[in-house]
MDAnalysis code that builds the backbone (N, CA, C; Angstrom):
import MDAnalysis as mda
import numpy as np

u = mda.Universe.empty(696, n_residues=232, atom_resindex=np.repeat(np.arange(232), 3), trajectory=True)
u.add_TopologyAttr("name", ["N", "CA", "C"] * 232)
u.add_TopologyAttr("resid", np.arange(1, 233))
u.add_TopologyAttr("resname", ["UNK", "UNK", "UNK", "UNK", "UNK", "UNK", "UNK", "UNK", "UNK", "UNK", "UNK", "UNK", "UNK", "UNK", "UNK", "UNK", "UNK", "UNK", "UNK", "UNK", "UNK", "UNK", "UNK", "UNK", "UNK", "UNK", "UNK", "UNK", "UNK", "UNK", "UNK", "UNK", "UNK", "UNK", "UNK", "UNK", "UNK", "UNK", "UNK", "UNK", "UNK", "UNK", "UNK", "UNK", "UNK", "UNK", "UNK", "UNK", "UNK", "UNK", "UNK", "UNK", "UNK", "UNK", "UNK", "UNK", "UNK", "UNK", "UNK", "UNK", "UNK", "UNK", "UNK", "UNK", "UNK", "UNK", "UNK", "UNK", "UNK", "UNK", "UNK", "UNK", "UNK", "UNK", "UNK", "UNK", "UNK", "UNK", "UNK", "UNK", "UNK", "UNK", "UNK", "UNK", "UNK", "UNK", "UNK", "UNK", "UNK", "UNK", "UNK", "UNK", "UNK", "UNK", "UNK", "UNK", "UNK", "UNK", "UNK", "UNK", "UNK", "UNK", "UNK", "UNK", "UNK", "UNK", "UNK", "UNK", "UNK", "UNK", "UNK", "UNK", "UNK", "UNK", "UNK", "UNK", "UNK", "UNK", "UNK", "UNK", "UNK", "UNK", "UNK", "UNK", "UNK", "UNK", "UNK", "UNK", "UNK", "UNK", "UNK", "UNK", "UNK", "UNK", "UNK", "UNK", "UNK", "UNK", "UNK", "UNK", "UNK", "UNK", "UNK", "UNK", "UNK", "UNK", "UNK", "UNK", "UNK", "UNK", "UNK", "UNK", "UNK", "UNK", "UNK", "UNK", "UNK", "UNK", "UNK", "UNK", "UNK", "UNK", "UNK", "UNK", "UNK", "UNK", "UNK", "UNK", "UNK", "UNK", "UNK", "UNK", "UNK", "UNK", "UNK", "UNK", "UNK", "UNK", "UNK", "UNK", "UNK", "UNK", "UNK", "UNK", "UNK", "UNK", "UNK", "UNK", "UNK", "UNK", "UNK", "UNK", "UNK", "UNK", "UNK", "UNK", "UNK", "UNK", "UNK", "UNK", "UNK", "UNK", "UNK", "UNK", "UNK", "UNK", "UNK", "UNK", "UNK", "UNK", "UNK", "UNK", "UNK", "UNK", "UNK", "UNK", "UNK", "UNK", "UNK", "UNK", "UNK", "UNK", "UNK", "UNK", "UNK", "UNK", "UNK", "UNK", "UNK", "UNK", "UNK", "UNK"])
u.atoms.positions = np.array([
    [9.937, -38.581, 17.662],
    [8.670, -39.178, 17.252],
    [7.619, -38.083, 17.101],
    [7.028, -38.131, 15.919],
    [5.950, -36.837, 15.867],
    [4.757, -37.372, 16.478],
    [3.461, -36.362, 16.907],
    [2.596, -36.503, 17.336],
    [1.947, -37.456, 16.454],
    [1.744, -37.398, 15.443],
    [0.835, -38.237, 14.866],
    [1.203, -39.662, 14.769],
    [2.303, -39.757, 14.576],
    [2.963, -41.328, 15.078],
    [2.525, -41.921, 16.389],
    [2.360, -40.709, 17.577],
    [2.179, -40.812, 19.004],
    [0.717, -41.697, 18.540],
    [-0.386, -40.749, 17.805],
    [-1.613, -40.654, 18.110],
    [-1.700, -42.545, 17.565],
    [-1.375, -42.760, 16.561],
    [-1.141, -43.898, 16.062],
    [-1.117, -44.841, 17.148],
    [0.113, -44.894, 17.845],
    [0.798, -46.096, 19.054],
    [-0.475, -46.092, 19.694],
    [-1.239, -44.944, 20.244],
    [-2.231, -44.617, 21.156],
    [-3.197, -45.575, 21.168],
    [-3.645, -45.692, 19.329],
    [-4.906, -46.110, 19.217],
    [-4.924, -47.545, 18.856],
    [-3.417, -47.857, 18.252],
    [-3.251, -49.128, 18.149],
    [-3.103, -50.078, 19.989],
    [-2.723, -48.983, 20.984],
    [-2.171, -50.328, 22.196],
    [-3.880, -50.065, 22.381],
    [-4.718, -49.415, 22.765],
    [-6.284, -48.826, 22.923],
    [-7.158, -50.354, 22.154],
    [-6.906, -50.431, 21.411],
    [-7.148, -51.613, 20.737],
    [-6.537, -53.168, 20.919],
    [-5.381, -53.260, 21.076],
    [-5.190, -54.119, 21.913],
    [-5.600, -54.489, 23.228],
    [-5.763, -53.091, 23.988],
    [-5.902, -53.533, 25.362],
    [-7.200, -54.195, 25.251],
    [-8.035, -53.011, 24.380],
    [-9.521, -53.558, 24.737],
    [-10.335, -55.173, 24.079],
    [-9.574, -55.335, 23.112],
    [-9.842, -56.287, 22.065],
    [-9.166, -57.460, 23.320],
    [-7.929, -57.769, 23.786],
    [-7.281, -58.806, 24.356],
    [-8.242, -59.025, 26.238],
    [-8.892, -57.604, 26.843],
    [-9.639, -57.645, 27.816],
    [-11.235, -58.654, 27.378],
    [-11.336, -58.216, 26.401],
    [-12.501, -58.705, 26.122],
    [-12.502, -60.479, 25.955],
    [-11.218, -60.420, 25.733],
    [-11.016, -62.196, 25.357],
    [-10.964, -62.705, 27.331],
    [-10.301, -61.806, 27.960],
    [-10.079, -61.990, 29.026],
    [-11.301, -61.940, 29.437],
    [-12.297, -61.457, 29.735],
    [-13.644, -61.455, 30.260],
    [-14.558, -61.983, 30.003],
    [-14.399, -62.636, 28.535],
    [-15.701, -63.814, 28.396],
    [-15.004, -64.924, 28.454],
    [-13.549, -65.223, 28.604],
    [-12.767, -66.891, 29.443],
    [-13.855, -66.782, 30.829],
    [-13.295, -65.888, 31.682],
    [-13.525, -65.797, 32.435],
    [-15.601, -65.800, 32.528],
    [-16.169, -65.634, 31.905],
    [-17.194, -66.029, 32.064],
    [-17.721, -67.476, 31.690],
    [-17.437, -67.878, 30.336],
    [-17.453, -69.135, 29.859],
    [-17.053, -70.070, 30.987],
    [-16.129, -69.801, 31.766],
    [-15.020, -70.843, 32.324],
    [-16.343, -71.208, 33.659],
    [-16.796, -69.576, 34.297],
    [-17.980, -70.112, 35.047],
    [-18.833, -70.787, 34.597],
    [-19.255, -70.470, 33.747],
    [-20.203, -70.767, 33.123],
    [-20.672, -72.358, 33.351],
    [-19.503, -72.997, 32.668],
    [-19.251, -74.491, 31.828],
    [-18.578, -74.835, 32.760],
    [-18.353, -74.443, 33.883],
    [-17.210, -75.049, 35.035],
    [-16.197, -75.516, 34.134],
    [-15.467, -75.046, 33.412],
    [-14.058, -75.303, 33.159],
    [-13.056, -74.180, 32.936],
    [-11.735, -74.212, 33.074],
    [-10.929, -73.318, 31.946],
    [-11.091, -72.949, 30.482],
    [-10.627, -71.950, 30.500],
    [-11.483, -71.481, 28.462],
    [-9.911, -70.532, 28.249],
    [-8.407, -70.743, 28.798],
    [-7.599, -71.271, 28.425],
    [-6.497, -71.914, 28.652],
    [-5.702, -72.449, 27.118],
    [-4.674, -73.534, 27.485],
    [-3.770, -73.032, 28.706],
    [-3.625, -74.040, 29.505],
    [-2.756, -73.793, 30.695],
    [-1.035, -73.172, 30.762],
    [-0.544, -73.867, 29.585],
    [1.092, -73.135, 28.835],
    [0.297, -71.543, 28.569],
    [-0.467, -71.099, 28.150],
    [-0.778, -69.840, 27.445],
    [-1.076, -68.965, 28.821],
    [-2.078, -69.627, 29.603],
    [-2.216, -68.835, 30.341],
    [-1.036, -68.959, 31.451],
    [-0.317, -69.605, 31.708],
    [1.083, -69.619, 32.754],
    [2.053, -68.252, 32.050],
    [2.432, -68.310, 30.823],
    [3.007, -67.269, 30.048],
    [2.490, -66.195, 30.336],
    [0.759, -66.134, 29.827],
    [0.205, -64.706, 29.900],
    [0.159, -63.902, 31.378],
    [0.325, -64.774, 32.359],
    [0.160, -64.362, 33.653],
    [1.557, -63.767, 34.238],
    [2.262, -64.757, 33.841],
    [3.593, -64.003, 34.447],
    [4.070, -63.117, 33.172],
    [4.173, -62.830, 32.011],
    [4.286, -61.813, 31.266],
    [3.591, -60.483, 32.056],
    [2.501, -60.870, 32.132],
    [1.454, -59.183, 33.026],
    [1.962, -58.798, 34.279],
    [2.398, -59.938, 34.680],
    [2.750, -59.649, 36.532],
    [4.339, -58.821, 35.866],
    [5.094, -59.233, 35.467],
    [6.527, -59.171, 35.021],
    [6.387, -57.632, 34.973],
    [5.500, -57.474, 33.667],
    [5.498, -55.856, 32.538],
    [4.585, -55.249, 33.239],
    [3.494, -55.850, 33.900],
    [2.716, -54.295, 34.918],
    [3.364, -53.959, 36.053],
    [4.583, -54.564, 36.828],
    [5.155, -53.767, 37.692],
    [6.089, -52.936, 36.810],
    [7.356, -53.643, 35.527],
    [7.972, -52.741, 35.441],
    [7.681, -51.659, 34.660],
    [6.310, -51.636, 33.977],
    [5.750, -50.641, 32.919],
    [4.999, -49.318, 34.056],
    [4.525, -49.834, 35.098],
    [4.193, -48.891, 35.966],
    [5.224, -48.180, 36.882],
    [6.277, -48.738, 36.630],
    [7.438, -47.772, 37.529],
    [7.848, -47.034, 36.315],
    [8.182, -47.291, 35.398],
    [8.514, -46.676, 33.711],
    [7.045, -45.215, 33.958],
    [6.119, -46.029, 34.058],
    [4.691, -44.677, 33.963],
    [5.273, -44.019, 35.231],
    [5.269, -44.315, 36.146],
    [5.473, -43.223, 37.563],
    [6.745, -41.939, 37.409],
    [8.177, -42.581, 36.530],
    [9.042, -41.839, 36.686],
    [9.162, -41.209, 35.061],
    [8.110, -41.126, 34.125],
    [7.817, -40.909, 32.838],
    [6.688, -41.129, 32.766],
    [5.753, -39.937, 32.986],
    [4.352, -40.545, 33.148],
    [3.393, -39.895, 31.218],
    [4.301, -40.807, 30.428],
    [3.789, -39.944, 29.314],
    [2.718, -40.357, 29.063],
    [1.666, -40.392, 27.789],
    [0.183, -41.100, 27.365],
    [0.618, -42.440, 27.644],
    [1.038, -42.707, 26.305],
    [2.062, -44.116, 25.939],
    [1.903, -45.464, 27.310],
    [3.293, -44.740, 28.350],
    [3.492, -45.489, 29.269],
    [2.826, -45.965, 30.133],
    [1.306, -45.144, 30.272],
    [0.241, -44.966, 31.184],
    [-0.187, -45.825, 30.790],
    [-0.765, -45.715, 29.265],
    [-1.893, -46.830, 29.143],
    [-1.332, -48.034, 29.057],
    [-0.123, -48.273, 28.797],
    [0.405, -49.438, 29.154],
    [0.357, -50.265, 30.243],
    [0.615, -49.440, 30.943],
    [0.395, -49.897, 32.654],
    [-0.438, -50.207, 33.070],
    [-1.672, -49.112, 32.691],
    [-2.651, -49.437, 32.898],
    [-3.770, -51.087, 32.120],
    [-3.256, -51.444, 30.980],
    [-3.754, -52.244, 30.168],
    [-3.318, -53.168, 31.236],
    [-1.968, -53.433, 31.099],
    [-1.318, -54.928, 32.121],
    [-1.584, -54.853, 33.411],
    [-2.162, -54.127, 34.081],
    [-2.752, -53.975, 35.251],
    [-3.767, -54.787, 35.379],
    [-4.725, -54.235, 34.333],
    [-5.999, -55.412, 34.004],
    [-6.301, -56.474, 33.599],
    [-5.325, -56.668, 32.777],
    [-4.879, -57.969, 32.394],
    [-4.545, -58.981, 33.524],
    [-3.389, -58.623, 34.352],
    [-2.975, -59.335, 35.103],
    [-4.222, -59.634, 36.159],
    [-5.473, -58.710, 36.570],
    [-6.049, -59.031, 37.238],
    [-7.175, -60.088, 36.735],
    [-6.958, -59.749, 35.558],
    [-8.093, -60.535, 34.430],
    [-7.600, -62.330, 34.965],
    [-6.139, -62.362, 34.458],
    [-5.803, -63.908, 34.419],
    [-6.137, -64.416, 36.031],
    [-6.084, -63.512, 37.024],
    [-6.121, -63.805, 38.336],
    [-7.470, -64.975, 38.348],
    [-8.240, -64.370, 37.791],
    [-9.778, -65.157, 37.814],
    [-9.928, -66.571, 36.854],
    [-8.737, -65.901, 35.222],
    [-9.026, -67.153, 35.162],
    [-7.894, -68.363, 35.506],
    [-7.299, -67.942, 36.129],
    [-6.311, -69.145, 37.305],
    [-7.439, -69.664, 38.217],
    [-7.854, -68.572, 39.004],
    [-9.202, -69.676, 39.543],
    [-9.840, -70.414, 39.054],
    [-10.408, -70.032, 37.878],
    [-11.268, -70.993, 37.007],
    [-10.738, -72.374, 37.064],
    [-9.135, -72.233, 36.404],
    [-8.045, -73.582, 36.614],
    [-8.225, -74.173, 37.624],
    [-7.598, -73.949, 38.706],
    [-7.837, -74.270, 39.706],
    [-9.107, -75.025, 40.636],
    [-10.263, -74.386, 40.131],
    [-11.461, -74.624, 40.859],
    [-11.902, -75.535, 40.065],
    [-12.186, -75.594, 38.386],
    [-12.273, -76.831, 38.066],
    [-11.471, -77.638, 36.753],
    [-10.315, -77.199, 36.635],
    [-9.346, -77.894, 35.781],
    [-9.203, -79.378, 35.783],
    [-9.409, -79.418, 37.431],
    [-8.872, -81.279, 37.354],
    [-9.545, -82.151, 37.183],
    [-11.147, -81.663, 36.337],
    [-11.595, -82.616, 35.749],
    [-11.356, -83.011, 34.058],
    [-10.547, -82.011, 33.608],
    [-10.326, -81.691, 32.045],
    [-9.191, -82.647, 32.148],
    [-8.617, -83.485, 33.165],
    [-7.509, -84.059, 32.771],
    [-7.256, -85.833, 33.324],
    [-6.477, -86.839, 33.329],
    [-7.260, -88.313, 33.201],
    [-7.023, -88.235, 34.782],
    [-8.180, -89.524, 35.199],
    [-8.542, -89.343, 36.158],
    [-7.322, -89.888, 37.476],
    [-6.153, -91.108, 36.704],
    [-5.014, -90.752, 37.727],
    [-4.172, -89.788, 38.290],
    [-4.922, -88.448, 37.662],
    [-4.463, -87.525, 38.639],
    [-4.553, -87.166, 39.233],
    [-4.522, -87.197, 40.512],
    [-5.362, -86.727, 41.984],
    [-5.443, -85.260, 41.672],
    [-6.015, -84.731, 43.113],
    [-5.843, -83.733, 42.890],
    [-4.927, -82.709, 43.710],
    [-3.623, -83.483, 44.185],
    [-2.697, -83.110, 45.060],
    [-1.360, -82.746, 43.928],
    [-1.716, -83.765, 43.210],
    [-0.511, -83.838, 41.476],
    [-0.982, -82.934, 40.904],
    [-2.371, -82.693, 40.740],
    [-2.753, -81.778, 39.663],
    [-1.852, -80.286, 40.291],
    [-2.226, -80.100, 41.384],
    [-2.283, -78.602, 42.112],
    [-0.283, -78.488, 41.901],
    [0.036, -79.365, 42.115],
    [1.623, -79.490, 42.204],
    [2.470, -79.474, 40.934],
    [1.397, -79.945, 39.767],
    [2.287, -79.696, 38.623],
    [1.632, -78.775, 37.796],
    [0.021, -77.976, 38.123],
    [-0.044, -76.605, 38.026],
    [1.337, -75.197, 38.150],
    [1.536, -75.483, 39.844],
    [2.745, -74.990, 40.040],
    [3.723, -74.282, 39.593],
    [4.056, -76.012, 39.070],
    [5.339, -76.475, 38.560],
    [5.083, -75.286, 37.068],
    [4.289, -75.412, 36.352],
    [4.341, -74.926, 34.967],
    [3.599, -73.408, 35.408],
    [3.399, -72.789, 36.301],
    [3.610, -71.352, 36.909],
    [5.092, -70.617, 37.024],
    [5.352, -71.804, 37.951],
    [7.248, -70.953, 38.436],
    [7.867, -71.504, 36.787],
    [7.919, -72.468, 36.410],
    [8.731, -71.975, 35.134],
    [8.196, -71.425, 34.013],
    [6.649, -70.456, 33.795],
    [6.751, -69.589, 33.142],
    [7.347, -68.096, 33.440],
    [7.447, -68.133, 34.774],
    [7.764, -67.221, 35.334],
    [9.132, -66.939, 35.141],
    [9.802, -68.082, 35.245],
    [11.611, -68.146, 35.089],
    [12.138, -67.657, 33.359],
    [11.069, -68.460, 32.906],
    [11.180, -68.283, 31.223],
    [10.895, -66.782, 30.975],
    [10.266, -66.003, 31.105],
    [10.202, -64.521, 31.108],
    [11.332, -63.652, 31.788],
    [11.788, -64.204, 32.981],
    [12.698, -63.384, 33.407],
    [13.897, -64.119, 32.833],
    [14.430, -64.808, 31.992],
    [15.657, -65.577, 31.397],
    [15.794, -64.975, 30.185],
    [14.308, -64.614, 29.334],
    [14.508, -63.707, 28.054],
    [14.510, -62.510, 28.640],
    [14.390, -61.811, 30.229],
    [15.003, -60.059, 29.916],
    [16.265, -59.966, 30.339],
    [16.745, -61.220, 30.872],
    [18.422, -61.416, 31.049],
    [19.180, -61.282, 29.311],
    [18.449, -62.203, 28.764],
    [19.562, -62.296, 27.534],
    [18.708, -61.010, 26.717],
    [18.386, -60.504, 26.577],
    [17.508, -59.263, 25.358],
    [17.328, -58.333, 26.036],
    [17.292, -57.709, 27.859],
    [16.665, -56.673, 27.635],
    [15.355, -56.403, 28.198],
    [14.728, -55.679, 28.584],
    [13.657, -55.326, 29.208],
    [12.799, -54.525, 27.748],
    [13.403, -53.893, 27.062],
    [12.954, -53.255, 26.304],
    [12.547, -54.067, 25.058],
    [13.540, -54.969, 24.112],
    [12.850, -55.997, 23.850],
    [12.405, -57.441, 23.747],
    [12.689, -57.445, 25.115],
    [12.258, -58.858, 25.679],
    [10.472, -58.590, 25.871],
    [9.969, -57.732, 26.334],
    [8.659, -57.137, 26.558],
    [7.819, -57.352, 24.897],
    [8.580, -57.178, 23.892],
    [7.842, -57.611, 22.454],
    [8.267, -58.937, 22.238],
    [9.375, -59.304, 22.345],
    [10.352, -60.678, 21.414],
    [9.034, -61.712, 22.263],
    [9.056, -61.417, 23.996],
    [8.526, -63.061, 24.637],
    [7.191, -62.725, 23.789],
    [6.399, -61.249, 24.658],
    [4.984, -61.452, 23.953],
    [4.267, -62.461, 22.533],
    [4.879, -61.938, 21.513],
    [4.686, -62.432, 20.696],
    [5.325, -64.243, 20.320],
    [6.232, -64.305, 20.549],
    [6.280, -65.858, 20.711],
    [6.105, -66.490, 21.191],
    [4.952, -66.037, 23.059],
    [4.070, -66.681, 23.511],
    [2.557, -66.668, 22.775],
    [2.445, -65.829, 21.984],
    [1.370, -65.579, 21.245],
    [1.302, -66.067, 20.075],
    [2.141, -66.724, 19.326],
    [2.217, -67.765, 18.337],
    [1.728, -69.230, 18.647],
    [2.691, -69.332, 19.991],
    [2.320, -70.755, 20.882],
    [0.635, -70.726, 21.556],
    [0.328, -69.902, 22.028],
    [-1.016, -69.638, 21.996],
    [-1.922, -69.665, 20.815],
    [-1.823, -69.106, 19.703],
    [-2.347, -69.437, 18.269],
    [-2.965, -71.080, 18.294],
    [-1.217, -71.827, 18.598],
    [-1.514, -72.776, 17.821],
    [-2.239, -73.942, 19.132],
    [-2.433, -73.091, 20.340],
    [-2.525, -74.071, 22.005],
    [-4.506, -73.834, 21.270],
    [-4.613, -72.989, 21.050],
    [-6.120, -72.683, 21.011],
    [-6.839, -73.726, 20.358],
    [-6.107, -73.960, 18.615],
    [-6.534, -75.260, 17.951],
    [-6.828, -76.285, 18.595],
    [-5.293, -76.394, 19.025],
    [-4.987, -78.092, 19.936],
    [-6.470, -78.443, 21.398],
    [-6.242, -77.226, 21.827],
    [-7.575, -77.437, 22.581],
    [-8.895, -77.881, 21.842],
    [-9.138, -77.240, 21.017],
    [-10.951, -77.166, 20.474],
    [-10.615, -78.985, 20.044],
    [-9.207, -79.201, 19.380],
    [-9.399, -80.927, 18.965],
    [-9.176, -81.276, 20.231],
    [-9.112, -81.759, 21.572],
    [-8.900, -82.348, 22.377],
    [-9.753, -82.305, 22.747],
    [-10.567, -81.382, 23.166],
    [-11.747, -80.891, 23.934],
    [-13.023, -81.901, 23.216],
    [-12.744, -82.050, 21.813],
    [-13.656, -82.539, 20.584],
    [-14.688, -81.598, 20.700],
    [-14.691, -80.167, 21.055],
    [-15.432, -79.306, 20.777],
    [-15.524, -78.277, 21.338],
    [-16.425, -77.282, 21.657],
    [-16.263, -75.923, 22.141],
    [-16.417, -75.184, 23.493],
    [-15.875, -76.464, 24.351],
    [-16.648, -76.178, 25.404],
    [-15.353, -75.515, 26.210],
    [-15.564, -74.349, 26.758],
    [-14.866, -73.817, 27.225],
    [-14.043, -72.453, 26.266],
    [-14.961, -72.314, 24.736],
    [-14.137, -71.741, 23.830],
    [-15.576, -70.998, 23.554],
    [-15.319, -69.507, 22.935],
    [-16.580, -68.519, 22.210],
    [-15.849, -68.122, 21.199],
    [-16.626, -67.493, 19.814],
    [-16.747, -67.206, 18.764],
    [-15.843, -65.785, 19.742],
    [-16.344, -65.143, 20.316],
    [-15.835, -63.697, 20.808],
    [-14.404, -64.064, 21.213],
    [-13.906, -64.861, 22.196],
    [-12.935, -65.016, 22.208],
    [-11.860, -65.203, 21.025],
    [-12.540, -66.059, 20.055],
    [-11.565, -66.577, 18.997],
    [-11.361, -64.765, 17.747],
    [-12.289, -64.259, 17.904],
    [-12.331, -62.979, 16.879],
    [-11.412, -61.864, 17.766],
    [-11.597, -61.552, 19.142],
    [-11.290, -60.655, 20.002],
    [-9.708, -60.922, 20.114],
    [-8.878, -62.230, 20.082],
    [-7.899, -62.550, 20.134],
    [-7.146, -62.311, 19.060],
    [-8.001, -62.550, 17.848],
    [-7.396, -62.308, 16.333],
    [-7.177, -60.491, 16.429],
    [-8.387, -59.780, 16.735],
    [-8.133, -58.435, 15.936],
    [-7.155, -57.734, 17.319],
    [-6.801, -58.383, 18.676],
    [-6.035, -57.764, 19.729],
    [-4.280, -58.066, 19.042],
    [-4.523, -59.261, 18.584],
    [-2.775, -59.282, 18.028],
    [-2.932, -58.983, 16.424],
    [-3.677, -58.617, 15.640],
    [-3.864, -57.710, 14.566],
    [-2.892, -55.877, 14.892],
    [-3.842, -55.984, 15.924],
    [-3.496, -54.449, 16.156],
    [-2.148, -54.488, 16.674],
    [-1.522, -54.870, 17.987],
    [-0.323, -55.716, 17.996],
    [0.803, -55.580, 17.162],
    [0.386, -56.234, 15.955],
    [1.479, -56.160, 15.065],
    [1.602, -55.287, 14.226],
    [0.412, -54.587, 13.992],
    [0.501, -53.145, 13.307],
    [1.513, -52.189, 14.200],
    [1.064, -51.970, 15.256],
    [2.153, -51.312, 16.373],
    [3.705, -51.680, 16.441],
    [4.064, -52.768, 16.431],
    [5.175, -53.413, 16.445],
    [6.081, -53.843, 15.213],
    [5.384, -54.046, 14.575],
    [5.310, -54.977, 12.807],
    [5.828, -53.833, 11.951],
    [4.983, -52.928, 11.779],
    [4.754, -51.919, 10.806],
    [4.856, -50.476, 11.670],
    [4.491, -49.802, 12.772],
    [4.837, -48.931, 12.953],
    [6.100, -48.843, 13.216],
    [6.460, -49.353, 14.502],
    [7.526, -49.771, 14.535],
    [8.762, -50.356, 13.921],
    [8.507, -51.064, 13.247],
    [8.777, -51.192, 11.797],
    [9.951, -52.647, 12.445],
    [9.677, -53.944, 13.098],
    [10.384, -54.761, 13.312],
    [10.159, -55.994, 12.570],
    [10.323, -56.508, 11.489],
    [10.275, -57.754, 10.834],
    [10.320, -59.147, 11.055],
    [10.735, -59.164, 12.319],
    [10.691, -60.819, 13.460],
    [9.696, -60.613, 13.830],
    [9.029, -59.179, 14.368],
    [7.242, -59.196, 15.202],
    [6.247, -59.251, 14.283],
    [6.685, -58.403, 12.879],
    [6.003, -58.723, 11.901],
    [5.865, -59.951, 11.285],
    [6.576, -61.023, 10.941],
    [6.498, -62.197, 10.664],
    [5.698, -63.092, 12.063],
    [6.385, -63.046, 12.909],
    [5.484, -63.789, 13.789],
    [3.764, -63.294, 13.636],
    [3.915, -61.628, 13.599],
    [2.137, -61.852, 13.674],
    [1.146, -62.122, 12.861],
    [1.894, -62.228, 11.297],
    [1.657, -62.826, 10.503],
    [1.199, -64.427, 10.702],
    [2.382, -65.197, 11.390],
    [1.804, -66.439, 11.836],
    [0.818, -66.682, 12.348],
    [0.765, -65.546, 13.287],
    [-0.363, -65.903, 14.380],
    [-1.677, -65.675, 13.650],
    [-2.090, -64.385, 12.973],
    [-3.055, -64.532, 11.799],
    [-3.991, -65.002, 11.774],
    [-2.724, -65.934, 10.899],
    [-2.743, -67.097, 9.835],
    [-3.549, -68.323, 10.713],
    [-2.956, -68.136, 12.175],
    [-3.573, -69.168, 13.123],
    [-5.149, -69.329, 13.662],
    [-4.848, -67.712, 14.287],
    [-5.901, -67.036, 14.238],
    [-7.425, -67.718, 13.536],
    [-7.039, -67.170, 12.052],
    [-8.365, -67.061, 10.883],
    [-8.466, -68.616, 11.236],
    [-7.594, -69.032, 11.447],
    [-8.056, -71.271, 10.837],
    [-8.530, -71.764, 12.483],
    [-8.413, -70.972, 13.107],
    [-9.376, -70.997, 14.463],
    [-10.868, -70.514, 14.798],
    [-10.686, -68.912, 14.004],
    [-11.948, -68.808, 14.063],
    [-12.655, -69.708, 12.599],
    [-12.197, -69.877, 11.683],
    [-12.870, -70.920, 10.970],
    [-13.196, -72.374, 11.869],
    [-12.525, -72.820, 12.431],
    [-12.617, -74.014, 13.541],
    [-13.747, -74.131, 14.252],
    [-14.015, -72.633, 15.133],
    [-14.669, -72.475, 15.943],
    [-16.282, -72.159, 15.210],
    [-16.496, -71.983, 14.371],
    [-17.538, -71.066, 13.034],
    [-18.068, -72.497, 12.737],
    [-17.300, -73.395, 12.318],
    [-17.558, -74.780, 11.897],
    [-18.185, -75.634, 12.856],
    [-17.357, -75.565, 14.162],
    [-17.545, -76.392, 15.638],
    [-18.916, -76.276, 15.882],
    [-19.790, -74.443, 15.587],
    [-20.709, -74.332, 15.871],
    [-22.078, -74.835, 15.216],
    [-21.718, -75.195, 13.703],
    [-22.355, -75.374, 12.665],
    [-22.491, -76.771, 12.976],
    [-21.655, -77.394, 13.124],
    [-21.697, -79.079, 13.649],
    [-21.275, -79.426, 14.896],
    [-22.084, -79.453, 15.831],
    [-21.562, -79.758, 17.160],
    [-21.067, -80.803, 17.232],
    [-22.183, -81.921, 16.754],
    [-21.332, -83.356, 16.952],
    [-20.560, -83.936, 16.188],
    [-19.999, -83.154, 15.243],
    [-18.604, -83.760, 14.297],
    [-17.398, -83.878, 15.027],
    [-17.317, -83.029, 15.731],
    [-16.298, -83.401, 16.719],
    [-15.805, -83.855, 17.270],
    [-17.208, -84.597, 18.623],
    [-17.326, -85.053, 19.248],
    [-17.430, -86.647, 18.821],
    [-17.736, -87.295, 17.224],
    [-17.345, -88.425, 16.402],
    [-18.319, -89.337, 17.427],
    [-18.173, -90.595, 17.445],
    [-18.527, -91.633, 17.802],
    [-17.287, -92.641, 18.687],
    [-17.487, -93.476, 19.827],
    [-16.641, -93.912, 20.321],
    [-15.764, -95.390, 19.298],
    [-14.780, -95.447, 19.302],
    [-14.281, -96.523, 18.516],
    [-14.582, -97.567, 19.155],
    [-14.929, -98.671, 18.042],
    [-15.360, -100.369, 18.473],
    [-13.921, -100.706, 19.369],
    [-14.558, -102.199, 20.397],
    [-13.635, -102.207, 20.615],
    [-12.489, -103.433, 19.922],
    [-11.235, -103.392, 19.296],
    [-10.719, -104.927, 18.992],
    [-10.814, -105.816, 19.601],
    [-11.615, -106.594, 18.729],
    [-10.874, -108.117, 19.367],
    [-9.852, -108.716, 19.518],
    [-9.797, -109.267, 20.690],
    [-8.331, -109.944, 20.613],
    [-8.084, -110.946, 19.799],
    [-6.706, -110.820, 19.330],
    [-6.653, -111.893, 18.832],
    [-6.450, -111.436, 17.094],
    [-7.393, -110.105, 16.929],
    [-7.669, -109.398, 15.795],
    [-6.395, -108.824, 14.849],
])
């Protein structure tokens, strides 16, 4: 690999890290903010155990190969993982009002859990069958498609933006932009490239979503439906 290829990887993960932290740090503020989560719970169960997974084994990779590369790797999922730490609290502290009210909050905490340990299982099941090497791109990105499309599904459920920023929705787009330039095209893999293509694609019709959401708050949010009569 020549240097300038190096310098490339450098500036493309540099950009990811910082572009995907930044999404991580205004959840995490929003989420105080608005007392809620600011994200989907599948996305963030994935994103958490993906970081926990790849910042231990990317930092033993940096310790016994401590090249640029591996460092900042380590170092990115380091922060990351501490990033989601907070916004699991967020979940936690006030999620169980985002959801109907027969759920106590003994079910909620229990089938939180539940969809923790099996993102956790699901990450370590794809480096059984693929690999550590590319199981670390293959999950990323096809949790990051499913995230694409968890982001939409939220802003319509939510019937609006609460718990969601313009920064988040742009910071997410240009972190898996860069992403797939690294992977896609430097790298030169055509499954990461197509997926990040998807994601994009998801991306742009989110931040259009979110651009719109802001322009009309209460379109969203609609009017309550009459109720039928019986009988009707």
């Amino acid at each position: 690999m020549t240097g300038e290829t190096t310098d490339v990887e450098l500036v493309l993960v540099v950009i990811t890290g910082v572009a995907w932290t930044i999404v991580y740090l205004d959840s995490i503020r929003i989420g105080l903010r608005q007392k809620t989560f600011a994200m989907p719970v599948i996305a963030l169960g994935l994103n958490f155990s993906w970081e926990l997974t790849y910042a231990a084994l990317d930092s033993y990779t940096a310790f016994h190969d401590p090249t640029v590369n591996n460092i900042a790797w380590a170092l990115v999922e380091i922060v990351w993982a501490l990033a989601d730490i907070a916004i699991i609290f967020t979940f936690f502290k006030f999620g169980r009002a985002e959801f109907p009210a027969f759920i106590n909050r003994e079910l909620f905490v229990s089938w939180a859990v539940l969809v923790f340990g099996v993102c956790c299982v699901v990450q370590w099941l794809i480096i059984a069958e693929f690999g550590v090497a590319d199981a670390v791109r293959y999950s990323a990105f096809l949790q990051t498609v499913l995230m694409s499309g968890l982001y939409i599904a939220m802003l319509v459920a939510r019937r609006g933006l609460r718990g969601q920023t313009l920064t988040i929705a742009i910071a997410k787009w240009i972190g898996t932009l860069a992403a797939t330039a690294l992977y896609g095209v430097v790298v030169a893999s055509p499954f990461i490239l197509g997926l990040g293509i998807i994601c994009c694609g998801l991306d742009i019709v989110y931040i259009g979503l979110v651009m719109w959401a802001q322009r009309r708050p209460h379109t969203l949010a609609g009017t309550p439906r009459p109720a039928e009569s019986v009988g009707a």
